[in-house]
N, C-alpha and C positions, 0 to 999 in steps of 0.2 A: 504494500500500500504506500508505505513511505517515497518506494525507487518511483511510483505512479505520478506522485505530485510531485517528484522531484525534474523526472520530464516534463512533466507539464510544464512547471517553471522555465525550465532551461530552454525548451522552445516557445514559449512565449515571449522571455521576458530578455533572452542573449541578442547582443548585437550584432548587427549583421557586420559579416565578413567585408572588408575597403573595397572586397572586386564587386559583391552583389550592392553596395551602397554605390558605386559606379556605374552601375549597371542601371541601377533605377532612376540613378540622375541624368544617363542620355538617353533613359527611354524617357523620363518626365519631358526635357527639353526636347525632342525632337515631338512626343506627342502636341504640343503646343505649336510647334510651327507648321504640323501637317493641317493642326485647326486654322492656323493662318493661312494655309494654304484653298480651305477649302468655306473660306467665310464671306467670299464675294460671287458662291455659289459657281462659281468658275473652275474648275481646275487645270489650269493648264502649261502643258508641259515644260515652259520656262521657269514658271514659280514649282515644279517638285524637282528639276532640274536645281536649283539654286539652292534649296532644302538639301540635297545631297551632296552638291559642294560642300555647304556648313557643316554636314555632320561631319564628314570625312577630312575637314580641317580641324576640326575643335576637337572630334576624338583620335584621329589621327586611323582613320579604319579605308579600306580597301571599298572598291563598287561595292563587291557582292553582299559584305559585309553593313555598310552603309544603306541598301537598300535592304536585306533582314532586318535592319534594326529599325527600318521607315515603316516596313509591313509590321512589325509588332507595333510599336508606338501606334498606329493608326487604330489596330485592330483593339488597343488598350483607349483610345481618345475616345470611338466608338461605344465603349461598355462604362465610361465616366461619366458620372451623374454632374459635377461641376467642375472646375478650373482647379478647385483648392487640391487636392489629391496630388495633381502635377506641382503650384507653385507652393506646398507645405514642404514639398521634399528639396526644390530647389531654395528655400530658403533654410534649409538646414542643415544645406552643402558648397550655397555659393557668395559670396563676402558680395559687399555694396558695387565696386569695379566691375565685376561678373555678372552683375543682373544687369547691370548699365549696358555689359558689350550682349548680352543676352536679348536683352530690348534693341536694341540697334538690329540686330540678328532678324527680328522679328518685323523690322520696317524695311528691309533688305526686301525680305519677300517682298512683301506687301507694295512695293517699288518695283520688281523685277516685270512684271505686266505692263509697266509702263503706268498705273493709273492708282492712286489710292482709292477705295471703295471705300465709302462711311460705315461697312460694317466690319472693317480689314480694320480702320483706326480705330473703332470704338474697343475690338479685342486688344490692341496694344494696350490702349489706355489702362481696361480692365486689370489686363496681365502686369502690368507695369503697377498701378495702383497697390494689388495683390503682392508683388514682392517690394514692397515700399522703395521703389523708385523714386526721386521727387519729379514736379512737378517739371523742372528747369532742367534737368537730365532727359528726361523723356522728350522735349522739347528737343534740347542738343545732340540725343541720339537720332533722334528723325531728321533731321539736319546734316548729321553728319552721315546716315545712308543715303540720302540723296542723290541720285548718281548724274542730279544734271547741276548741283553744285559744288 
């Protein structure tokens, strides 16, 4: 009975291994931007083209690789009831500098079409809000994705 609760405990209550807390921070981040990707009800092949530049630079992963870890995230964004689930995890893996270039990341897409959609801006806002971004960052990150300045 004892060895019973003492499992229990230790997989409930153990922290998770630095590779699976990696792992669910670029599945968080990459779920978020496939939802940028898919928020001006468009999807089109330049903005999930641009999604896998990002992952494959920020994680440092391969096509094939970088595309498995698009089809999980989407298929995890899919089965998510709200935002916080993705930005609880990146705020308790990624310091103020990282959400900043994370948010940039996310106007990057949202840029790659050539056009912001008000429901593309309204998600950064959101996501940015969410991991306490300010106001003036969020501003300078969109700015400095811009790719016609």
């Amino acid at each position: 009975m004892l060895e019973q609760i003492k499992l229990f405990f230790e997989k409930h209550l153990s922290l998770p291994s630095p590779e699976a807390a990696e792992a669910k921070l670029q599945e968080a981040l990459t779920a978020l931007m496939t939802e940028m990707m898919t928020m001006d009800d468009v999807c089109q092949d330049v903005e999930r083209t641009k999604i896998l530049s990002l992952v494959q630079k920020c994680f440092s992963l391969s096509t094939e690789q970088a595309e498995a870890l698009m089809a999980k995230a989407q298929h995890k964004r899919q089965q998510a009831v709200d935002y916080y689930e993705f930005t609880s995890t990146i705020n308790q893996c990624l310091g103020p500098e990282e959400k900043i270039k994370f948010v940039k990341s996310l106007w990057q897409i949202a840029y790659a079409d050539g056009t912001i959609d008000p429901q593309e801006e309204y998600l950064v806002r959101k996501i940015a809000d969410l991991l306490g971004v300010s106001h003036t960052d969020f501003i300078l990150a969109k700015l400095r994705a811009n790719p016609d300045t």
